[in-house]
N, C-alpha and C positions, 0 to 999 in steps of 0.2 A: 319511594318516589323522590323524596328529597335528597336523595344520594345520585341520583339519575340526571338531576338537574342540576344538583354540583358538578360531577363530570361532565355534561355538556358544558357548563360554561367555563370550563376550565379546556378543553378541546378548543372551542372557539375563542378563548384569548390566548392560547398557545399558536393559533394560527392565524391571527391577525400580527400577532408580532413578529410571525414569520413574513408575512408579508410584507408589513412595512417595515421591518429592518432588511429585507429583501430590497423593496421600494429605495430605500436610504442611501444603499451601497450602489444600485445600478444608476440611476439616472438623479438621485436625490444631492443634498448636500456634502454625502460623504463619498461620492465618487466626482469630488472636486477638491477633496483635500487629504492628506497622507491618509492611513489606518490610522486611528488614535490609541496611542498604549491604553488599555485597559487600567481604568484607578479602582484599586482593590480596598482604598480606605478613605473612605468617604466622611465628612466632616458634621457636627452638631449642627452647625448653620446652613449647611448644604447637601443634599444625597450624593452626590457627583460632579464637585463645582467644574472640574477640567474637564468634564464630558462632552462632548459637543451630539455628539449619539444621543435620540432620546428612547434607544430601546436598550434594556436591558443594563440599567445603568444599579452601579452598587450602592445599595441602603443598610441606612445605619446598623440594623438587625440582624442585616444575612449573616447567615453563618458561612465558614470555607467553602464549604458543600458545594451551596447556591451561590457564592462570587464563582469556585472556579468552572461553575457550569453558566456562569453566565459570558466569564471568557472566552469560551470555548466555543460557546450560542454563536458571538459577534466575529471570532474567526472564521467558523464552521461559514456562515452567512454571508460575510463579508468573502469565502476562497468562491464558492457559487456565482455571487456576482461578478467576478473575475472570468468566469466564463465568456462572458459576451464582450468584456473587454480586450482579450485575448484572444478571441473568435479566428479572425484573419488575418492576424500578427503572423512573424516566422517564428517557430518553432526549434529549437537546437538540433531535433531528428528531424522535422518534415518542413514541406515548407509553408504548412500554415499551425498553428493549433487545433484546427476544427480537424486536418486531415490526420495529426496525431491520436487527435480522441477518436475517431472515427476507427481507426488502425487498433487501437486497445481497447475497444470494447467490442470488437466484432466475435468475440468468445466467450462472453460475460454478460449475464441476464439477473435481473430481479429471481433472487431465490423464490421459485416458486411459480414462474411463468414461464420461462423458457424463450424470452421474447429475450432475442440479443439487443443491448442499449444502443448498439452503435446504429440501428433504427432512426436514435432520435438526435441523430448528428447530420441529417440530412441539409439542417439550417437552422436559424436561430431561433425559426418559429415552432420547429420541434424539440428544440432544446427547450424553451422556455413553456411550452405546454409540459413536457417532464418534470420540469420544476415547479411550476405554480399549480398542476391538474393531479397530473399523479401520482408525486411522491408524496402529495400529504396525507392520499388514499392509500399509499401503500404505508405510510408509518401509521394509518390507526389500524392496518389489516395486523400489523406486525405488530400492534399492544394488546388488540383483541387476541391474536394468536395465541402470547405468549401470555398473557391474562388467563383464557380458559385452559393453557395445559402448566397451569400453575409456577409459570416461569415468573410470573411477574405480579405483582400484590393490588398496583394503581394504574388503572387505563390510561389517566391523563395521564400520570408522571410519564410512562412508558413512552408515550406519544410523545411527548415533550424531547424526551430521551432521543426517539429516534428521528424528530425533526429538524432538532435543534441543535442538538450536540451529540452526535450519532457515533460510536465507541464499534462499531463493527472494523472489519476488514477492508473492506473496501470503500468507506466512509474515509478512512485513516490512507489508503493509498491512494485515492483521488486529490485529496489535501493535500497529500505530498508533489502530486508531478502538477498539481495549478501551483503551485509555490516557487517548483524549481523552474517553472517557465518563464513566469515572473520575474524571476531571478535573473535569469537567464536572459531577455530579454532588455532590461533596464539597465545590465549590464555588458550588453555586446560578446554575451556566451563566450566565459572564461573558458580556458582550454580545456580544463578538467570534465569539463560535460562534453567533451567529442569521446570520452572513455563509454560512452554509452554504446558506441560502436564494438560489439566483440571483435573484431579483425582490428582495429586501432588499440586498443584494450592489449593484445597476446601480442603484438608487435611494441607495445611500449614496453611489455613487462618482458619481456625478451631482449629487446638493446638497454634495461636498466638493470637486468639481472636478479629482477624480483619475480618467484617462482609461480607461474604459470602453468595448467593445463598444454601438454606439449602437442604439437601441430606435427604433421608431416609436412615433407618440404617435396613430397613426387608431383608434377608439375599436374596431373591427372589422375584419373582415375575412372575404370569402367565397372560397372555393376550389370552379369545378366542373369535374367532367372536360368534355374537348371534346366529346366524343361519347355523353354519357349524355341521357335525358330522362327525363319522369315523377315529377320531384322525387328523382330517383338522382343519385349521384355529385356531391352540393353540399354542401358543408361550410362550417360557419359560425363561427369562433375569436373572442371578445370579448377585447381588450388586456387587459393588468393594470393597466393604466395605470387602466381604467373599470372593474376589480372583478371582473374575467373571469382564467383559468389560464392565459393565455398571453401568453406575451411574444415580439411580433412585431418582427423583425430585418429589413434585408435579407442577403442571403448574403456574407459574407467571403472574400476570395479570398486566397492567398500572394501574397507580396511577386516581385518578378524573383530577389532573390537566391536564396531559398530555394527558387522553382521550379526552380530550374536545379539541385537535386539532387532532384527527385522525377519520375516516371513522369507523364506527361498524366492528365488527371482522376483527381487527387489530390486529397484534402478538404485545407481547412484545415488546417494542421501547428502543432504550436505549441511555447513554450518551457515546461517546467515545474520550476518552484523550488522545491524542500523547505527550509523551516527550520524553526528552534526559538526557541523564546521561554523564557530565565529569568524574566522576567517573570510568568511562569504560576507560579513554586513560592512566591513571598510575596505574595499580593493587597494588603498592606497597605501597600509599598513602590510608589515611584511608579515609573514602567516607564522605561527609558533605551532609548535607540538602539542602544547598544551590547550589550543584552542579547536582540537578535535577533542570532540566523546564518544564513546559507545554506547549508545542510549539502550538497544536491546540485542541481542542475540535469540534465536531461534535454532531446532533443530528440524531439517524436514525429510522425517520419516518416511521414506517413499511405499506406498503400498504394494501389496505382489499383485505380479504382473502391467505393473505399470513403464511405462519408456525413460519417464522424466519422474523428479521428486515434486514436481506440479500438483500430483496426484498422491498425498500426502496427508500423516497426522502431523503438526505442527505444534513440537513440544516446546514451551518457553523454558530458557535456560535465564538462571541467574546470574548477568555480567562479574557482578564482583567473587560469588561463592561457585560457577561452576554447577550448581544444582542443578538437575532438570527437573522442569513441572509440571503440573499438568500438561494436559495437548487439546487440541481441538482442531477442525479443517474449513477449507474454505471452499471446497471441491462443491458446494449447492450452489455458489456464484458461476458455478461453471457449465450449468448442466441446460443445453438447449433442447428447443425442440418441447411439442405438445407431449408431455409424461407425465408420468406423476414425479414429483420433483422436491425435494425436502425443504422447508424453509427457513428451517434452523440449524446451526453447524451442532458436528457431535462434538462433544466434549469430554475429554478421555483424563479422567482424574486418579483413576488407582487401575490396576490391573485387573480389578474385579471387573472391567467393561474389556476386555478382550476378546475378542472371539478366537476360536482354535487356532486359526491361520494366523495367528497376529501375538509379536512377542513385545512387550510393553516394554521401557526399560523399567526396573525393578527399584521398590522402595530403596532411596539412598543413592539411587546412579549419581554420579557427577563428569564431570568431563576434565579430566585429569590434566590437560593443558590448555584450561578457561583464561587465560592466561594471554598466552598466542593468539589465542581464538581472536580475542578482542581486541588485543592492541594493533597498534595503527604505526607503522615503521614511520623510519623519517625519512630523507635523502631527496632524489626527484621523486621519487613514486607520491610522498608525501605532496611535493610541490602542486602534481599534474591537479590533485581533485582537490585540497584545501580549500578553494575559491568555489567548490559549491556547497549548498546551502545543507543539503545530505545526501548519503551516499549507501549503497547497500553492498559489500563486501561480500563473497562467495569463500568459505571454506573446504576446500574437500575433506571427506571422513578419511584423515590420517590418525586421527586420536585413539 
């Protein structure tokens, strides 16, 4: 009993502090004044004297653990309330933020409901019932979850986990595009973010002679079924090249090497680089080579029978050695519609989780030019995205 009544009150001060540091950031004191760097060392005479936050502030005792989760707490919190702040701002793709969010989640559900989010982009008052009703109901569903099938040891912690400072996929990419909007905005949308455009993207890397996916330049293009008639089944795509929405390819195939870890008709696989640009925090300062990094590298496994590598195990690669590591997928974020629906990603650690159809890569793979993969050229190409905040880089499997 007295274990039951620890984690209840450990639940509900987990969820009061999400509230009022929720509270804090949207219409409180600290949506009057900058983000405050987090002080990760805290004095005899004071817990946090430069704190102006009074949630989650660093005490003498915590260990790494709990400062860098409590960093993480007041980011995570503080990119959410950003939300309603950047609500009906313009956006670098659309032209509000709410019509952006709206557009990227219209494919993407709570693992496990099938209820697409972009539901609750209708207004701010569905946005804000998502955040203060539901998600706190869906991170005890997801402690309990992973509580009973042994995933997870502490209900609170768990909850805490996926309230507060939440290490998922889509936790981590939502953080990302509130940030670069931000960015983007307070900044008057440096050049580099119109690369979000593929047709602006294959025409810059094309007059800078940095190597690109190639385009066809045939001003058209007709598509019919074999067997329709009557003016049915003909499709007609005008290039972009002649002022028309598409841009015509022919199909890319994997490389030998990279085939030889995927299943027969497997889509394209590709390499993908995360980094970051200092370069983005002073506009005024001219941008250096050295103030890009490559924070991670991924590979994505495209499954058989799939069109796109969307649909994919997503193996971590190690920037500096080239290793590959385990994998896992995000394909539950994807899955609409009332079904039964997974709510946890698989997680593919040794080959011993294969199934027949599915060729792992093999203890020891590495990626033999990790190298290229991840560095980051200079010249214009360097110039155009320096000035954003990060950037996600496409590899094809040439390796």
């Amino acid at each position: 009993m007295a274990n039951v009544i620890s984690m209840a009150t450990r639940l509900f001060y987990h969820t009061i502090s999400y509230y009022g540091c929720f509270y804090y950031f949207l219409v409180g004191k600290g949506s009057k004044v900058p983000f405050e760097k987090f002080n990760p060392s805290p004095t005899a005479s004071s817990a946090s004297p430069a704190s102006a936050c009074p949630y989650f502030r660093a005490e003498i005792n915590d260990t790494k653990e709990t400062l860098l989760f409590k960093k993480r707490a007041r980011i995570h919190i503080y990119s959410l309330a950003l939300i309603f702040y950047l609500w009906d701002k313009p956006h670098y793709r659309k032209a509000s933020y709410q019509e952006d969010k709206r557009d990227n989640l219209r494919n993407v559900a709570v693992p496990g409901t099938g209820c697409p989010l972009s539901l609750f982009t209708r207004n701010k008052a569905t946005a804000m019932f998502l955040l203060l009703v539901i998600y706190p109901i869906i991170s005890v569903v997801a402690a309990l979850h992973l509580y009973y099938t042994k995933s997870s040891k502490d209900v609170a912690e768990e909850y805490a986990t996926r309230l507060l400072a939440p290490d998922d996929w889509f936790s981590y990419w939502r953080l990302n595009c509130r940030i670069a909007a931000l960015h983007a905005l307070l900044y008057d949308v440096p050049p580099g973010y119109a690369m979000e455009n593929k047709w602006l993207f294959l025409q810059q890397g094309i007059a800078l002679g940095v190597p690109v996916s190639p385009v066809l330049s045939t001003p058209a293009i007709v598509v019919k079924h074999k067997n329709e008639e009557g003016g049915m089944g003909i499709f007609f795509y005008k290039n972009a090249w002649e002022g028309g929405d598409w841009i015509i390819q022919e199909r890319i195939y994997n490389s030998a090497w990279v085939s030889s870890m995927l299943p027969t008709n497997s889509p394209l696989s590709t390499f993908r680089v995360i980094t970051q640009s200092r370069a983005a925090i002073d506009l005024s300062q001219p941008p250096k080579l050295q103030d890009i990094t490559a924070l991670s590298c991924v590979f994505r496994a495209g499954r058989e029978g799939a069109a796109t590598d969307h649909d994919s195990i997503l193996f971590d690669i190690n920037p500096k050695t080239g290793d590959i590591l385990k994998g896992t997928t995000n394909a539950h974020w994807y899955r609409l519609g009332w079904k039964k629906n997974p709510i946890v990603p698989v997680e593919v650690q040794s080959r011993n989780h294969a199934s027949s159809r599915w060729k792992y890569p093999s203890d020891g793979k590495y990626i033999r030019k990790h190298t290229q993969c991840t560095a980051f050229g200079g010249g214009k190409s360097f110039q155009n995205v320096s000035r954003c905040t990060s950037c996600w880089l496409g590899r094809r499997s040439e390796f």
